[in-house]
N, C-alpha and C positions, 0 to 999 in steps of 0.2 A: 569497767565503769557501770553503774547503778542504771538501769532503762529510766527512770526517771530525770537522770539527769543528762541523756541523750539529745541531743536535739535531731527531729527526724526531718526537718527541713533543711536542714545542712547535713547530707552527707558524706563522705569522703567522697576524694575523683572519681574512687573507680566506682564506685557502688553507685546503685540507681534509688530512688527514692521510695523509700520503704512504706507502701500505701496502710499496708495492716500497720504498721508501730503508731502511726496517726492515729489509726481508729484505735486501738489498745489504749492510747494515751487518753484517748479523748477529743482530739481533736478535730477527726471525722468521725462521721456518723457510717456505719457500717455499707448502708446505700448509697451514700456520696462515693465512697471507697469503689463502688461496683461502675456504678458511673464514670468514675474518671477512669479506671480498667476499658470500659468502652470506647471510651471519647480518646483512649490513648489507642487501642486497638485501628480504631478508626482512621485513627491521621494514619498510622503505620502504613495503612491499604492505599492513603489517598492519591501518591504519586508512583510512578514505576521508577524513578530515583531514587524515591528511599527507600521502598523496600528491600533492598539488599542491606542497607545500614540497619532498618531498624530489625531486622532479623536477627543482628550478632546482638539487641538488648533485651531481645527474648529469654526468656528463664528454656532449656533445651530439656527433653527426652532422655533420660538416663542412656549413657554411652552415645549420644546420636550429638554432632557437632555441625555448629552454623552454616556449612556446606551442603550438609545431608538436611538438615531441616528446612534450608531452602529448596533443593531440589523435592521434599515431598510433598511441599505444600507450593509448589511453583503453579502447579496443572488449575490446581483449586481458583489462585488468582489471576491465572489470563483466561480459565473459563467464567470469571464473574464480571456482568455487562457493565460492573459500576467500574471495575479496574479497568475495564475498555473503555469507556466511557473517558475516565482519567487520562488514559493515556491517547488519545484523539485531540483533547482541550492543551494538553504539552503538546504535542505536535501541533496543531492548529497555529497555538502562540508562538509557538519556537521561529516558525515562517510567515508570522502577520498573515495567515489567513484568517484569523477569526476570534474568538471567544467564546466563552460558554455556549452563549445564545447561539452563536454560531454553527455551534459543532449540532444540537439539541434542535436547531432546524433541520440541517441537512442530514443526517444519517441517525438511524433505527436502529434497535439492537435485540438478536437471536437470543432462545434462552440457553445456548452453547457459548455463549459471552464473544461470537461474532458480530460483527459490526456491516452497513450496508448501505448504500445509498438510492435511495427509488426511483432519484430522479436525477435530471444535469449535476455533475458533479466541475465546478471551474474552478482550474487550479494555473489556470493560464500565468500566472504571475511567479509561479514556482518555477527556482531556477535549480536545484538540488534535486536528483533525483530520490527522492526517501519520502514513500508513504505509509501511512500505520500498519503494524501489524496487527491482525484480525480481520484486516474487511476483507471481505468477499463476494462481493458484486457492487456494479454502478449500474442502476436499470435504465441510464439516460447515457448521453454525452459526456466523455472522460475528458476534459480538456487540459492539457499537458506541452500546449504549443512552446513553451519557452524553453522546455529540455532538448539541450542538445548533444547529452550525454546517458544513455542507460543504464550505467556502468552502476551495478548496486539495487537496479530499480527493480521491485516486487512487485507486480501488477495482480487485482484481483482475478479470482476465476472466471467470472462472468462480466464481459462490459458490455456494451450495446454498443457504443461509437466512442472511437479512439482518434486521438488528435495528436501524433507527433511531430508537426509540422516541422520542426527546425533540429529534425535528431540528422546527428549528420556520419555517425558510426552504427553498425549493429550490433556492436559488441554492448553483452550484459542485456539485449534486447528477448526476452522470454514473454511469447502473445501466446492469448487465451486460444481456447481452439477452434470458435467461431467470432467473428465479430461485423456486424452489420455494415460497417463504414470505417477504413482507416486510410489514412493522411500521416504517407513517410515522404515527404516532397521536397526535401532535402536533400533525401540519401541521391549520389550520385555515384555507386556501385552497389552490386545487389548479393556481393561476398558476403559469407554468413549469414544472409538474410533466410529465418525459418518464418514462414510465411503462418495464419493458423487455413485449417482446411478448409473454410467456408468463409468469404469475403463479398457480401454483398456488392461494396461498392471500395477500390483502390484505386489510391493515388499515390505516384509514383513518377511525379512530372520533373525531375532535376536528375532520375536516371539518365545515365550515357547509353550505357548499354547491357542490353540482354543479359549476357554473359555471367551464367550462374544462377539466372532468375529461375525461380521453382514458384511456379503459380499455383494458389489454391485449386483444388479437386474441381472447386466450385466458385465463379466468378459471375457476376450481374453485368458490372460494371468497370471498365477499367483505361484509365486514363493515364495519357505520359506527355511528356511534353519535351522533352529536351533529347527523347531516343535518336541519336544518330543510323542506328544501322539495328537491321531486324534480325540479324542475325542469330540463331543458336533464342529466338522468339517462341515456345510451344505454349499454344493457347488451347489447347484437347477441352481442359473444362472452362473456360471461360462459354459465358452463352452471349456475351455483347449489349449493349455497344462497346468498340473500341475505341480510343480517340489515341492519333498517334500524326502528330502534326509534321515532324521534321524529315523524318525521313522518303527516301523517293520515293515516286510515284512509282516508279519499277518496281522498288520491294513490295509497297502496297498492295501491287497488283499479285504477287506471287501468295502474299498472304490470303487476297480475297479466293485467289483460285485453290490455294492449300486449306482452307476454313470456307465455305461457300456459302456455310448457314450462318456466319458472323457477319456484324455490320461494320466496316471498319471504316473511320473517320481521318 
């Protein structure tokens, strides 16, 4: 058939819309042509949904097929702050924390296209454990209190204070290796629990008991409440206070005499 008599806005199925026969014809202007190339390049970036779709309507690399073209320009767009950026605003909306504005108040972004939070980050209302991928740090308060599940959960490398007040497993639970204040007041066994090495300040008030407990190198602060029995208890680096309500006064006492420089409560 004669190009003239083509019509380039009607394609066939499979074929994509042929921007140059527009402008050959006459119908775009050579820069409109570039234009819409961008504005289509662009949505392409805009979600991390469809990036995998709109890669098989890429025009490919001689010998190089939709799998490998994705995988080489993968690195490209999870290190650009705007495809993190994207991908925070779907997460945000996916769990009614937030909106644009939302996302654009709370967290900042690295020009490694990591993402960050400076300050309190509240996610109290999140019952799913799944946070974005790319952040890496909360310079405030993580609050997490509704998860009572880890199983899945990616935490940044750096958080200031950690709140998992209602986690009631440790499985899938992987802490940063310092953290100023954490809140597991739930857990009522301390199996599999990997503690990180520096704990300013834990809580730990619905443990039963000891049994298993591997205390940070380094404790300030450390409180329980529900301990039964002190047994199989080593407090080497904790520096005090203790707060430990239930159990005897006899254990107590064998603690204050085994720890002399501890203040135990």
């Amino acid at each position: 058939m004669p190009k003239s008599l083509e019509n380039p806005f009607r394609p066939s199925p499979s074929a994509d819309p042929n921007l140059s026969a527009l402008a050959e014809q006459g119908f775009l202007s050579e820069s409109d042509v570039t234009k819409l190339k961008e504005l289509e390049s662009q949505k392409n970036r805009s979600s991390e949904f469809g990036i995998r779709s709109s890669m098989s309507n890429l025009s490919f690399e001689e010998g190089m097929n939709a799998t490998e073209r994705w995988e080489s320009e993968k690195e490209h767009f999870e290190n650009d702050p705007k495809f993190t950026r994207e991908r925070l605003i779907n997460w945000a909306k996916k769990f009614n924390l937030g909106d644009v504005g939302w996302v654009d108040k709370v967290f900042q972004f690295n020009d490694d296209g990591s993402a960050y939070c400076p300050e309190h980050l509240n996610l109290r209302n999140l019952t799913e454990p799944v946070l974005p991928k790319g952040l890496t740090e909360i310079g405030g308060h993580l609050d997490l209190r509704s998860l009572t599940s880890a199983k899945g959960l990616v935490l940044p490398d750096s958080i200031k204070s950690l709140d998992l007040t209602s986690l009631t497993s440790t499985e899938g639970l992987d802490l940063p290796d310092s953290i100023q204040s954490l809140s597991l007041d739930s857990l009522t066994s301390a199996k599999g629990l990997n503690l990180p090495s520096s704990v300013r300040e834990l809580w730990l008030r619905a443990l039963t008991s000891a049994k298993g407990l591997n205390l940070p190198s380094s404790v300030v602060r450390l409180v329980f409440r529900d301990l039964t029995s002190a047994e199989g208890l080593i407090l080497t680096g904790v520096k005090g206070p203790i707060h430990i309500n239930t159990i005897s006064a006899a254990e107590k006492e064998k603690l204050r005499e085994k720890y002399p420089n501890l203040t135990i409560k």
